[in-house]
N, C-alpha and C positions, 0 to 999 in steps of 0.2 A: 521591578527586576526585569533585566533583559537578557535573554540568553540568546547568543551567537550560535549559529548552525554549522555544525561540520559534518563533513559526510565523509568517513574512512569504509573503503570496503576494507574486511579485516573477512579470513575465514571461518573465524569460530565470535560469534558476536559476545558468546559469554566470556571469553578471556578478556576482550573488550572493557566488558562491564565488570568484572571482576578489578583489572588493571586500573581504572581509573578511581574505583570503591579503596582501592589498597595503598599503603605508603608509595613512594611519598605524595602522591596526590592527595587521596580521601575526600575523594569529589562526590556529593550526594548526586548518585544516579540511576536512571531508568532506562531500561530498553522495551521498545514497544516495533512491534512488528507489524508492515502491513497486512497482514495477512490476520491482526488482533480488531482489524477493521471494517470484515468482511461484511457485507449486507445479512440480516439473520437468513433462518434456511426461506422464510417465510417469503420475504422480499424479494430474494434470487429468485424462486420458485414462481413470480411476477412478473420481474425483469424476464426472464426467458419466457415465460406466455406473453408477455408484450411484442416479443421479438424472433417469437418463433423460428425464422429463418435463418437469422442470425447466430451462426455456431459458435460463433467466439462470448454471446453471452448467455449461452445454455448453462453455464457451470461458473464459480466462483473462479476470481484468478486473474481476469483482464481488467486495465481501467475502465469504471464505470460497474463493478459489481462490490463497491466498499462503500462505506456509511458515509461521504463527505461532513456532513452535520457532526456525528459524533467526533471525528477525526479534530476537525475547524477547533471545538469544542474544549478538547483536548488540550491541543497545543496552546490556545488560548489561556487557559488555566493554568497551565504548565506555564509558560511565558508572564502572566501575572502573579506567582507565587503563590496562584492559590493552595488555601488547605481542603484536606482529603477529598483528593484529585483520585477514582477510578481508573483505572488501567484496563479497558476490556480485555478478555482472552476469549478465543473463537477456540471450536471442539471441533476438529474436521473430522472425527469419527461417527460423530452425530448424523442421524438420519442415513445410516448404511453406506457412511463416506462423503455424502453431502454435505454434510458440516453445519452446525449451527454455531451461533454464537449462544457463549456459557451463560450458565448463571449468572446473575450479578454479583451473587454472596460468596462466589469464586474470583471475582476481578482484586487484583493487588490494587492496596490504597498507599499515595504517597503523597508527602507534605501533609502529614497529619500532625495534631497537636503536639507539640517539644520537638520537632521534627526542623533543622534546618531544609530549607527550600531544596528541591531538587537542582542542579546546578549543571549538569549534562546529562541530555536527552540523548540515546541512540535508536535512531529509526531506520529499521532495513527492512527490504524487500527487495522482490527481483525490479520491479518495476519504480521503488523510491528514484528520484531524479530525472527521470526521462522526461523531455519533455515534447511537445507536438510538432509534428512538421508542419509546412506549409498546406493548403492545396494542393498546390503545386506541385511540391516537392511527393508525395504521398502518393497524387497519382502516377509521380514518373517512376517512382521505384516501385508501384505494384503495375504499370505497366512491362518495367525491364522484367519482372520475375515471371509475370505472364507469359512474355516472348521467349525466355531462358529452358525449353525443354530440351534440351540436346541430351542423347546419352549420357550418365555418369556425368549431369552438371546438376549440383543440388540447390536447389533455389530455398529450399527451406519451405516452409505452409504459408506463404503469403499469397501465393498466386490461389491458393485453393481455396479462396473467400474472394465476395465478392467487392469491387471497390467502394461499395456504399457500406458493407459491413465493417468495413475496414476503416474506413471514415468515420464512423461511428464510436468506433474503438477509441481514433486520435480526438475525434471531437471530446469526448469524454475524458480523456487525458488535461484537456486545457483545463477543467474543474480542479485539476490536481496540483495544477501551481501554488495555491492557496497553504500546503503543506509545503512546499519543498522553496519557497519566493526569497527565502536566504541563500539556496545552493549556491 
């Protein structure tokens, strides 16, 4: 089985997945959220002592603080029709807002027994689809935001990291094609 990727931003992802579950469609499907693929509290907890300096991976949220493996793993299965396919769901209440990821015995199972195949997948996040810039290009726009302090010009928080942190950030992003290499 091969399933085709599309990427709708839509603002309420369950209407989404509702609409497509409902006449006249009645398309077997799933929504999985990046944010369903966060590193556990354990791992984050890691990555940030690894990178101490680094503010952008103190906290879950930027690429390179998500399970790749699990993710790959995923879609993989999803994509080969396997059966009872895991769906993780991450608790970001967990650990006083840190978030961990759930139970297992809480993760939705799809393409289980008598279950036709899942047949669209919906995967959002803020950061789904983006993809790396150059060198190049990386250092000229955290260069321009650096130089951009004029009165009342808002450059946004890129200048306020450093360009190695920031490189870091997009280097890590290149990992993530592997999800999105249909967009």
């Amino acid at each position: 089985m091969y399933l085709d990727t599309v990427i709708l931003i839509v603002p309420k992802v369950t209407a989404l997945y509702e609409a497509f579950q409902s006449s006249p469609y009645e398309l077997r499907t799933v929504a999985l959220s990046i944010d369903d693929l966060y590193l556990t509290n354990a791992a984050q907890r890691q990555l940030a002592s690894a990178n101490k300096n680094n503010l952008l991976l103190q906290h879950r949220g930027q690429p390179g603080t998500h399970e790749l493996k699990l993710g790959n793993a995923i879609f993989e299965a999803l994509e080969n029709g396997e059966r009872n396919i895991a769906i993780p769901l991450y608790d970001k209440s967990a650990f006083s807002g840190q978030g961990d990821r759930a139970d297992t015995a809480t993760w939705r199972v799809v393409n289980e027994e008598g279950e036709e195949p899942v047949q669209v997948v919906i995967f959002e996040g803020w950061c789904v689809g983006f993809r790396p810039l150059s060198d190049q290009e990386l250092e000229r726009k955290w260069m321009a935001a650096k130089e951009e302090t004029a009165p009342g010009y808002n450059v946004g928080r890129l200048r306020l990291h450093s360009l190695e942190d920031v490189k870091a950030i997009n280097n890590a992003l290149r990992s993530y094609d592997e999800w999105t290499k249909c967009v």
